[in-house]
N, C-alpha and C positions, 0 to 999 in steps of 0.2 A: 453548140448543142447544149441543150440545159439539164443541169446535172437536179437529179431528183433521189432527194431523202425520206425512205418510208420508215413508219414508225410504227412499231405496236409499242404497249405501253400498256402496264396495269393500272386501273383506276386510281389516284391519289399519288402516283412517284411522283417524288418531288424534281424539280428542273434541274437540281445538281446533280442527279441520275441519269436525265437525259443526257446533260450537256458532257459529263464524262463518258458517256458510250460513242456520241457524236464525234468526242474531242480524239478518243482512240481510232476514228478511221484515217485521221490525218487529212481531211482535206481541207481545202482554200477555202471554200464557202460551196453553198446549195442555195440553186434559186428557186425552188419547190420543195415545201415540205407535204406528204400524202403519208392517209392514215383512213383507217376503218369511220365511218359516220359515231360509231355510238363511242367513239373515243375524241371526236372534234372539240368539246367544248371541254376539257382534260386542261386543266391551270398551265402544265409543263407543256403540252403540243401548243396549246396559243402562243406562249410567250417565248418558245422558238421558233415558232412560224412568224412572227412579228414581222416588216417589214418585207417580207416574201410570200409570193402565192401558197396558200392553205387548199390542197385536195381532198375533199373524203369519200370515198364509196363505201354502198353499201354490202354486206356481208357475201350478199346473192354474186354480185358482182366481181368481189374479191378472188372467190370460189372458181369462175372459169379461167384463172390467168394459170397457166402450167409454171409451177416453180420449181427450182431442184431442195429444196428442203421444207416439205409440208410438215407441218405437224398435228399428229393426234390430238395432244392437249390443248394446242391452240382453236383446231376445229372444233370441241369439246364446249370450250368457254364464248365463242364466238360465231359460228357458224360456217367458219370458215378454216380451209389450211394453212392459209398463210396473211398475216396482216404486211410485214412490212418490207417482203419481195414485191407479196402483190400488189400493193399501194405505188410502189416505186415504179415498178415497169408500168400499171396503166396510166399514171401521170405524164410518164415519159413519151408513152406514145401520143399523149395528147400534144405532145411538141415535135412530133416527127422522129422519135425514138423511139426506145421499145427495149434496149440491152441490160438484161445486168450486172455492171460491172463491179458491184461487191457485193455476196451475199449474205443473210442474214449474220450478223454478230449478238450476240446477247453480252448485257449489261444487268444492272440492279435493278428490276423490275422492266424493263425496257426491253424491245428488237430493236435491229437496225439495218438497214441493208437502204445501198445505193444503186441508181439508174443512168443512163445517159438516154 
């Protein structure tokens, strides 16, 4: 099964923000990284999507996935409850998954949450 990392991400964090929020879930590796559209071309989501499938939906999209921790602010700023549960699970199900097995954590400017 293919493990899927969703991201939100403030405009401009830099990759060592990413990569320490990434690096505190502990795991072996993600062979999908998924994120919001109007964060795809974001310096730090490219260059840890490198080498691995890059997902993005847009806001509209993000919006129907039911997640257990939406948030106001995030809806607020993006048009949506959740970037990067939601990211994770519709990626996952584009692989025959759909769970989420870690939910969102926050880092230095950054979400993070995991899929299978």
């Amino acid at each position: 099964m293919v493990l899927v990392l969703g991201v939100g991400i403030e405009p401009g964090t830099p990759l060592a923000h990413l990569q320490e929020a990434v690096g505190a879930l502990g795991l072996d590796g993600v062979d999908v990284v998924a994120t919001i559209v109007t964060r795809a071309s974001e310096p730090a989501v490219l260059e840890l999507a490198a080498g691995r499938l890059l997902r993005t939906y847009p806001a509209s999209e993000l919006d129907t996935v039911d997640v257990p921790s939406p948030s106001a602010v995030v809806r607020r700023l993006t048009g949506t409850g959740s970037v990067a549960e939601a990211a994770a699970i519709l990626a996952a199900r584009e692989h025959g998954g759909g769970v989420l097995v870690m939910p969102k954590q926050r880092g230095r400017g950054v979400t993070v949450a995991v899929a299978r």
